[in-house]
C-alpha positions as CSV (number, residue, x, y, z in Angstrom):
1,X,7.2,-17.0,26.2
2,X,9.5,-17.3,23.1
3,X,10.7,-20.4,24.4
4,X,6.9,-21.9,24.4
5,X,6.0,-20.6,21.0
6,X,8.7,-21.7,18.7
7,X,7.7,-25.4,19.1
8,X,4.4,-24.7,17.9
9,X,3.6,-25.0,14.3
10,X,2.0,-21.9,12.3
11,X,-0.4,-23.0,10.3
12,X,-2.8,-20.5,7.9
13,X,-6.2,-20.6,8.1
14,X,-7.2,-19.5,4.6
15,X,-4.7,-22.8,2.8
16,X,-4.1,-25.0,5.6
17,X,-0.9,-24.4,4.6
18,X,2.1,-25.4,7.2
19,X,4.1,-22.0,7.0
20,X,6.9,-23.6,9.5
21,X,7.9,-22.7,13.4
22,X,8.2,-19.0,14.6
23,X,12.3,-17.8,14.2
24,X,11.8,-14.5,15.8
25,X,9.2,-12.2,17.8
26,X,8.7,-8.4,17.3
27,X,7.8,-6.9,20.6
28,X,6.6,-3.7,21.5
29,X,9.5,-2.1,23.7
30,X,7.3,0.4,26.0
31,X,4.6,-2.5,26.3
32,X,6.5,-5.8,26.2
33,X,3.4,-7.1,23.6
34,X,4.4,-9.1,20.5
35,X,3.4,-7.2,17.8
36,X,4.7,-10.0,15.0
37,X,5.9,-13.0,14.7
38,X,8.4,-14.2,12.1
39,X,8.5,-17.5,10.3
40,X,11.0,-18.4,8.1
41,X,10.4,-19.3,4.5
42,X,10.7,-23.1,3.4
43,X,13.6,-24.6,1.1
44,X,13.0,-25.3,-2.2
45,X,14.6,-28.1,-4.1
46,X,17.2,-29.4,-1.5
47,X,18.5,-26.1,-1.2
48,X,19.7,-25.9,-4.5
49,X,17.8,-22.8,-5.5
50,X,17.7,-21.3,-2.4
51,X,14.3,-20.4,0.2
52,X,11.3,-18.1,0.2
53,X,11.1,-14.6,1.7
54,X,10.2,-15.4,5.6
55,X,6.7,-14.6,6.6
56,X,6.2,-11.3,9.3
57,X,3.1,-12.1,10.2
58,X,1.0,-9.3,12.5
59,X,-0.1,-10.0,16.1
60,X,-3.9,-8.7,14.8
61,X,-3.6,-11.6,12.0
62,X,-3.4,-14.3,14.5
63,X,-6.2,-16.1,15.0
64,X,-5.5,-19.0,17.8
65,X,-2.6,-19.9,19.9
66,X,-3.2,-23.6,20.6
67,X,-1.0,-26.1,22.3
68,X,0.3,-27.7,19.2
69,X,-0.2,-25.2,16.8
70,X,-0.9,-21.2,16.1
71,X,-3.1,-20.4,13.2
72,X,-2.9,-17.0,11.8
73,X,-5.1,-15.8,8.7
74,X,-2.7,-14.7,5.6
């Protein structure tokens, strides 16, 4: 499962903005459901002045999981 979603690309629905490939995956122990996804934040400047906060994005805010592509809505 993990293996098949970090190669897609998160995109958000409200920007269009490419937010980056999924890093990590909260899952629900007693369920084994992914209840978030994590995507890490993107360098700015050639690294110089560090990156943004990653994004923890909900399982409820995702919208479609695609072939290519998941697109969540924040």
């Amino acid at each position: 499962m993990y293996s098949e979603l970090k190669c897609k690309e998160v995109i958000s629905v409200k920007d269009c903005r490419k937010l980056g490939h999924i890093c990590d995956l909260e899952i629900d122990k007693c369920s084994g459901c992914i209840k978030k996804i994590v995507v890490p934040g993107r360098w700015h400047l050639f690294g110089a002045f560090g990156k943004e906060t990653e994004y923890v994005i909900s399982y409820s805010e995702i919208c479609q999981i695609g072939p290519d592509i998941i697109l969540v809505n924040i």
